[in-house]
N, C-alpha and C positions, 0 to 999 in steps of 0.2 A: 432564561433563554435556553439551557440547558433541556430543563426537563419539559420546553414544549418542543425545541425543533430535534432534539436526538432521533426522536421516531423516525425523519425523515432520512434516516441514514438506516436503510434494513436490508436484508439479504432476501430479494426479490424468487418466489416462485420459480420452478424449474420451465414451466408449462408457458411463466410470461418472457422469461429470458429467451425460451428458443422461439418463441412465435414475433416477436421483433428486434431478432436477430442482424445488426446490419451487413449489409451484401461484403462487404471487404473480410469480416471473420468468416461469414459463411462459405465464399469462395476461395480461404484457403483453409479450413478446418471443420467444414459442416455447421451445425446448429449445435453442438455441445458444449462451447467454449462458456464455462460457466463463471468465473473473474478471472484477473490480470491481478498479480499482485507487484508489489513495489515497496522498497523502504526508503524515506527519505529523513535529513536532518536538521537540523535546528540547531543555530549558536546558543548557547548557553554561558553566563559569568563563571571563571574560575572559581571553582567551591573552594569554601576556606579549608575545609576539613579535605585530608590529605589522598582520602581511604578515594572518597566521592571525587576529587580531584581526576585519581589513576582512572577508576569506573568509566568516567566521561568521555575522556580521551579520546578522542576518534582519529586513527592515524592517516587515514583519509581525506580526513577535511582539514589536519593537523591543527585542532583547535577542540576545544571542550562543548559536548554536543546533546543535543538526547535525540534517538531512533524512535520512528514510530512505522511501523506493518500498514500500508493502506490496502482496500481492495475495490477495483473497482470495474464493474460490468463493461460486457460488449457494448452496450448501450452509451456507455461513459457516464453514469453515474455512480458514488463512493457508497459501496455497499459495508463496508467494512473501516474500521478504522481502531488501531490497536492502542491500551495506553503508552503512556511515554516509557523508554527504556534505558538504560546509558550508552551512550554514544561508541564507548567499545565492545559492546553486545553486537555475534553476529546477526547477519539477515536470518542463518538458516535456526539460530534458536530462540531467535526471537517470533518466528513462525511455526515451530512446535510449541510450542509456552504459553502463546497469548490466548489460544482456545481458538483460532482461526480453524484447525484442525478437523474441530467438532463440525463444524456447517458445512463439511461436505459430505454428499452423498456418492453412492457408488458410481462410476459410470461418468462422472464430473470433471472438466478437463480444465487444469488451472495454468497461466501463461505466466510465465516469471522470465527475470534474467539466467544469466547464467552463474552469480553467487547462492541460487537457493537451490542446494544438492538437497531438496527433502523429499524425490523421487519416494525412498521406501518408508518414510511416513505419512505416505497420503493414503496407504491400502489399497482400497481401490478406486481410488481416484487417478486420473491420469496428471503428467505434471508434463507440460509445451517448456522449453529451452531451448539458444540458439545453441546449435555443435559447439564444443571446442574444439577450436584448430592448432593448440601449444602439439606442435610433434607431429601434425599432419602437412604432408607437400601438398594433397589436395583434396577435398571434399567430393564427397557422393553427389550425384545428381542430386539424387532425392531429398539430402540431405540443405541441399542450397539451396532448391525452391525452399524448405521449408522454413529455413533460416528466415529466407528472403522472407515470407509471407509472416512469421512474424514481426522483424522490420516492420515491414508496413502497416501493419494493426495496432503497434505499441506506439507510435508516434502520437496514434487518436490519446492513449493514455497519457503520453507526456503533457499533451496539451491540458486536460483534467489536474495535473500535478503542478503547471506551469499557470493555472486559471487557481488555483488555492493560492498561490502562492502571491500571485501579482493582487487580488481582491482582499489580502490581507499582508499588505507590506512589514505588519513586526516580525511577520513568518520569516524573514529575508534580514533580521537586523539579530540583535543579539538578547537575548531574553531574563530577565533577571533570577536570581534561583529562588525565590520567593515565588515564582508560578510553580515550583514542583511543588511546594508541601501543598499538604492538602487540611491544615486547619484553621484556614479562613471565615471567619464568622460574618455570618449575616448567611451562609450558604445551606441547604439542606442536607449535603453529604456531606459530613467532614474527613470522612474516609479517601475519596476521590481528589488528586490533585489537582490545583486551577488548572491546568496548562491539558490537562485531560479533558476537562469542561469545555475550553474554549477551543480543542481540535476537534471536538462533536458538533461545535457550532456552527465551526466555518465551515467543514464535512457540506454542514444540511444546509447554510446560501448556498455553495456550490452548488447543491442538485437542485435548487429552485433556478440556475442559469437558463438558458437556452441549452440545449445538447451540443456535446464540442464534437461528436461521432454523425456522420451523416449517413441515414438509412438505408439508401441505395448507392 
């Protein structure tokens, strides 16, 4: 299943992403908002080994985890999808690391939260953030619409994170640590671990859904 639906998880043309653009990005950002990135997590069983233990650790979810980079279009389909990482790995090196880096071109305007400080690693790509307000009495005009208007486009995305998630309920339960290795026989990669295989797969149902983004 892998190596027939992966394809459908690709990083779409510059030329198709701004010509069906939907109106909610275009009216607060133009036509060049080229993906939305986001990192989500996954429960994982307490590894035995101690090392792999600490790795996992996610102090956020306060529970043993693995990270994975998604990316996914104005359009709301997952262009992108990173392998698994450990759950105390940040957002911002887990997106210099993974190679997400390389697929952008110049001119390229990427939406994230406000955990991915990777402004002076995208070159010259642009990087969208809400302000931080730690220290501030009160925000610039300019600064609020803009806030506001990503608000409003990232919702389209949660819903895309919120549709992987519910169309594959083990994603919401606890995972055994036999999907990270990756030497599974009967498979053709043995390098690649299950748990990488099977978040390429759900990736490509997702974008066979109906779009969770509305055009106009």
């Amino acid at each position: 299943m892998d190596a027939r639906l992966s394809p459908l998880v690709y990083w779409p043309e510059r030329h198709q992403l701004w010509h069906t653009m939907p109106m909610c990005f275009k009216y607060s950002f133009g036509s060049k908002v080229t993906v939305i990135i986001d990192c989500f997590e996954v429960f994982i069983e307490k590894p035995s080994n101690l090392v792999a233990r600490a790795q996992t650790f996610s102090s956020y979810k306060h529970h043993n985890t693995i990270k994975i980079l998604i990316g996914i279009t104005p359009q709301g389909t997952i262009c992108y999808v990173s392998k698994a990482w450990e759950g105390r790995t940040s957002d911002k090196h887990i997106t210099e690391n993974c190679g997400f880096l390389e697929k952008l071109l110049p001119g390229d305007l990427v939406m994230a939260d406000r955990g991915f400080t990777i402004s002076e690693s995208l070159k010259q790509a642009k990087l969208v953030i809400p302000v931080f307000t730690k220290g501030l009495k009160q925000l610039d005009v300019i600064d609020v619409e803009e806030t506001r208007g990503i608000a409003n486009v990232r919702i389209h995305v949660e819903r895309v994170l919120g549709l992987l998630r519910r169309k594959h309920t083990f994603l919401e339960g606890i995972l055994p640590t036999d999907f990270l290795s990756s030497n599974h026989r009967g498979t053709l990669d043995f390098q690649v671990p299950l748990i990488d295989r099977i978040l390429r797969v759900c990736s490509a149902l997702v974008n066979l859904c109906p779009p969770r983004v509305p055009f106009d």
